[in-house]
BALOBA-1460 file (C-alpha; in Angstrom, 3 decimals):
// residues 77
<rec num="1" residu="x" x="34.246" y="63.249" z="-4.240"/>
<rec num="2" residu="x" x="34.609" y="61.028" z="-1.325"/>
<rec num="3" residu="x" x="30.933" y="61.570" z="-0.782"/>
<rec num="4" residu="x" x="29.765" y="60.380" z="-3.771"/>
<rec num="5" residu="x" x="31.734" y="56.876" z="-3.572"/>
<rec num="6" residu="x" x="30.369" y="56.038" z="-0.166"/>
<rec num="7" residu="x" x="27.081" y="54.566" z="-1.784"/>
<rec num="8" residu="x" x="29.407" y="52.549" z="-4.128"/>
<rec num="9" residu="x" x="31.552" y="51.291" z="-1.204"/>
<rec num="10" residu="x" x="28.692" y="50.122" z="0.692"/>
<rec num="11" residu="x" x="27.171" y="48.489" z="-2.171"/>
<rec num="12" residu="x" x="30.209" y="46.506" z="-2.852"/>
<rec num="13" residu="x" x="30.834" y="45.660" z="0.668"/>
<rec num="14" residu="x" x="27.123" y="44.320" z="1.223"/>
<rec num="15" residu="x" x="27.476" y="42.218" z="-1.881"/>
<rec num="16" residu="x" x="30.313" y="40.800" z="-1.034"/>
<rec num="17" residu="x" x="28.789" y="39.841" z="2.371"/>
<rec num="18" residu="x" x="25.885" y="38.722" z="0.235"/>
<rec num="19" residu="x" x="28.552" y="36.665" z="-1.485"/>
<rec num="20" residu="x" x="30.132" y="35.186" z="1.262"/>
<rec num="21" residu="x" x="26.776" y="34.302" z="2.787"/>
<rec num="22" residu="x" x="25.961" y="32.322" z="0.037"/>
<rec num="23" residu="x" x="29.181" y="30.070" z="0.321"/>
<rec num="24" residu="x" x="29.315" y="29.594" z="3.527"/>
<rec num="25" residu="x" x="25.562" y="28.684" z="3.082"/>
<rec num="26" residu="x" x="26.570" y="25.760" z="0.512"/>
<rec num="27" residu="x" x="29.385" y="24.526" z="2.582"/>
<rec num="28" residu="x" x="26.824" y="24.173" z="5.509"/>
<rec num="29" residu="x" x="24.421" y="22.349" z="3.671"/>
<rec num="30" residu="x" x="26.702" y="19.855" z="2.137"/>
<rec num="31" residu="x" x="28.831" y="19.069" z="5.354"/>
<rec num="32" residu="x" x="25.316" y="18.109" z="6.567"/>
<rec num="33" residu="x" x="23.931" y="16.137" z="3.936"/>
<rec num="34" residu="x" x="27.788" y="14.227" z="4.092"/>
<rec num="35" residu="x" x="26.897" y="14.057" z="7.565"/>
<rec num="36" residu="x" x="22.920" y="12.819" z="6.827"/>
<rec num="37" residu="x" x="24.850" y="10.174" z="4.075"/>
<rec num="38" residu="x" x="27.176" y="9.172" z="6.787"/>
<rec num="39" residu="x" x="24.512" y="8.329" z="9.231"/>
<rec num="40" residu="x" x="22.190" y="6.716" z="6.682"/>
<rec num="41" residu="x" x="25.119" y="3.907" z="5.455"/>
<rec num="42" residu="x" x="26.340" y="3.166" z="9.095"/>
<rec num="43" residu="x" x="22.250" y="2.577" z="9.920"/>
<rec num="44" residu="x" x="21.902" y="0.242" z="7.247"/>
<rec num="45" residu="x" x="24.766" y="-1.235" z="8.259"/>
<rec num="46" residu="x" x="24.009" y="-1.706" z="11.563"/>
<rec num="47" residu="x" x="20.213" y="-3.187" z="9.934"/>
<rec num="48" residu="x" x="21.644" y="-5.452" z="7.736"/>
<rec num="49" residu="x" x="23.328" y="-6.942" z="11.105"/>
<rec num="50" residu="x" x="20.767" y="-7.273" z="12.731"/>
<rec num="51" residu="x" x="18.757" y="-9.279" z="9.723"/>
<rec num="52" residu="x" x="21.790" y="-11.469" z="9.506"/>
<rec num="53" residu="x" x="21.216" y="-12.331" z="13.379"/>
<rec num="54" residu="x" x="17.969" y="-12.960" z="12.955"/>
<rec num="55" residu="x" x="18.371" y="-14.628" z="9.511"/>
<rec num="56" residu="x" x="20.885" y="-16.911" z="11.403"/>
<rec num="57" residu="x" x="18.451" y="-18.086" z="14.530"/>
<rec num="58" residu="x" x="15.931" y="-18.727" z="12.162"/>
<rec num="59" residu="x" x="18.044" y="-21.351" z="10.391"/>
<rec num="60" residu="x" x="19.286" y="-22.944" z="13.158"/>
<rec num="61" residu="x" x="15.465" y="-22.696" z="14.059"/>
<rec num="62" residu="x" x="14.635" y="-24.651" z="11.203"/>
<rec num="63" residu="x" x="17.562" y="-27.604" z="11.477"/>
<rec num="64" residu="x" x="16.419" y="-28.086" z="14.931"/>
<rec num="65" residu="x" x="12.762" y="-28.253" z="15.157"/>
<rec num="66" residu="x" x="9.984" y="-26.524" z="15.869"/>
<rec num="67" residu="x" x="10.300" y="-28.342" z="19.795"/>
<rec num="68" residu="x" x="13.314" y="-26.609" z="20.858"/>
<rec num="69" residu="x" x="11.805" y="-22.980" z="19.538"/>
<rec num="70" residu="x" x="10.961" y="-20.966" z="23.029"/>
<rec num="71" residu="x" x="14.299" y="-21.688" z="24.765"/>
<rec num="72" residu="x" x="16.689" y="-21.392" z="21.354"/>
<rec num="73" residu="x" x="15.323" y="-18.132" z="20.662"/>
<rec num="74" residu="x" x="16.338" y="-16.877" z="23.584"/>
<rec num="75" residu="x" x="19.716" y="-18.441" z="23.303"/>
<rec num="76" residu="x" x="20.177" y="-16.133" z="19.822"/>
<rec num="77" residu="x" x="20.411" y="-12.693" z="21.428"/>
């Protein structure tokens, strides 16, 4: 009898592997598409920044003059 249940064990064991494969699977992929999210928002961020700066000197740009443009530019970073 213990024979014949041997098959049955293993099959049950290796599914629940199967199983647990599977979840852990899931959990990896969404911890790195949090992760992927995460990145994306603080890039934008970080863009949106950056196109204020610039958004900024070119305003001031535009109040002053064209004359002043080579050495204000520098002056904005």
């Amino acid at each position: 009898m213990g024979k014949q249940n041997r098959p049955l064990e293993f099959v049950e064991k290796t599914w629940n592997d199967i199983e647990r494969f599977k979840e852990q699977k899931d959990k990896d992929l969404r911890e790195a598409l949090v992760s992927y999210a995460i990145m994306q928002i603080s890039m934008c961020k970080k863009g949106i920044q950056v196109w204020s700066n610039a958004k900024e000197c070119f305003n001031k740009i535009e109040k002053l003059g064209a004359q002043t443009l080579p050495l204000f530019c520098f002056q904005c970073y």
